[in-house]
C-alpha positions in Angstrom: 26.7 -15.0 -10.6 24.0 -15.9 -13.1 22.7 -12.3 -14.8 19.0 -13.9 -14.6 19.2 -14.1 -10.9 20.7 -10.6 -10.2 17.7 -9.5 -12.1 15.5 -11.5 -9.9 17.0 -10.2 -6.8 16.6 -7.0 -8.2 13.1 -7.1 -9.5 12.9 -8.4 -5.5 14.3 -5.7 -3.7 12.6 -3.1 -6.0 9.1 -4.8 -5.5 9.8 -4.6 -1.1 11.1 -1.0 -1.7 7.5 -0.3 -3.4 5.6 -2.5 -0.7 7.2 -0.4 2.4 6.5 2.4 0.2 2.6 1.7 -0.3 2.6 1.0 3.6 3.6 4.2 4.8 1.2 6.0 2.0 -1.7 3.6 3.9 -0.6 4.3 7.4 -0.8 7.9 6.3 -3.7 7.7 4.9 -6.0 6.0 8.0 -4.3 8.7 10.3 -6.1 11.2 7.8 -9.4 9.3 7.1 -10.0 8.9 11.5 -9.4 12.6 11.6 -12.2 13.5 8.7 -14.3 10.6 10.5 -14.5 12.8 13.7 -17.2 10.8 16.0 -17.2 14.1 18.5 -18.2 16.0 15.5 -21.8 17.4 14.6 -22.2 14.8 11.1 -23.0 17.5 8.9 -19.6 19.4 9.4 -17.9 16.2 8.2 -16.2 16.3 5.4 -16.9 13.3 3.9 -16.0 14.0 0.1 -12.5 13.8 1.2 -13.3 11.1 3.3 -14.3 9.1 0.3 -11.5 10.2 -2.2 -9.0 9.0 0.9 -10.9 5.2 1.1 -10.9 4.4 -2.0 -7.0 5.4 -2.5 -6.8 3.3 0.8 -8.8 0.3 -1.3 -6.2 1.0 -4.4 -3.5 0.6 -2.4 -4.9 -2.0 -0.4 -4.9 -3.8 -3.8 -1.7 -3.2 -5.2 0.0 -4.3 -1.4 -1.9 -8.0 -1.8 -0.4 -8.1 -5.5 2.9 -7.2 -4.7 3.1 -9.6 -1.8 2.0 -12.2 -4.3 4.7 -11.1 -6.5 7.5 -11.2 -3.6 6.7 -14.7 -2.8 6.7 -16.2 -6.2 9.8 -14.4 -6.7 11.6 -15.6 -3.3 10.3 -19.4 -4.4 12.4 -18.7 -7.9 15.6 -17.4 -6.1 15.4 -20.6 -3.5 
């Protein structure tokens, strides 16, 4: 088999590895951010600081999932 393509299938495989990875760190991470985001609790017990800190690692990864989609599809077009 060509050498360029194993390295696209793996560059593949290692970019769904990181995507499954990312999703499980973002399921994770809503679980925690609707626990901190207590609606039963008095607002000023909230802890919103790690609130925050936990939203904008969801937005980061958030980010990096969209990119790595993109870069799963372009590479599934090359291996086609």
């Amino acid at each position: 088999m060509n050498p360029e393509r194993l390295q696209l299938k793996g560059m593949l495989a290692e970019s769904k590895k990181s995507l499954r990875t990312l999703d499980t760190e973002a399921s994770g991470l809503v679980i925690l951010i609707r626990s901190l985001l207590n609606p039963y609790e008095n607002i000023l017990k909230l802890d919103t600081e790690k609130a925050f800190v936990s939203i904008k690692r969801l937005n980061d990864i958030q980010e990096e999932m969209k990119n790595l989609e993109l870069k799963i599809k372009n590479l599934e077009s090359e291996l086609e």
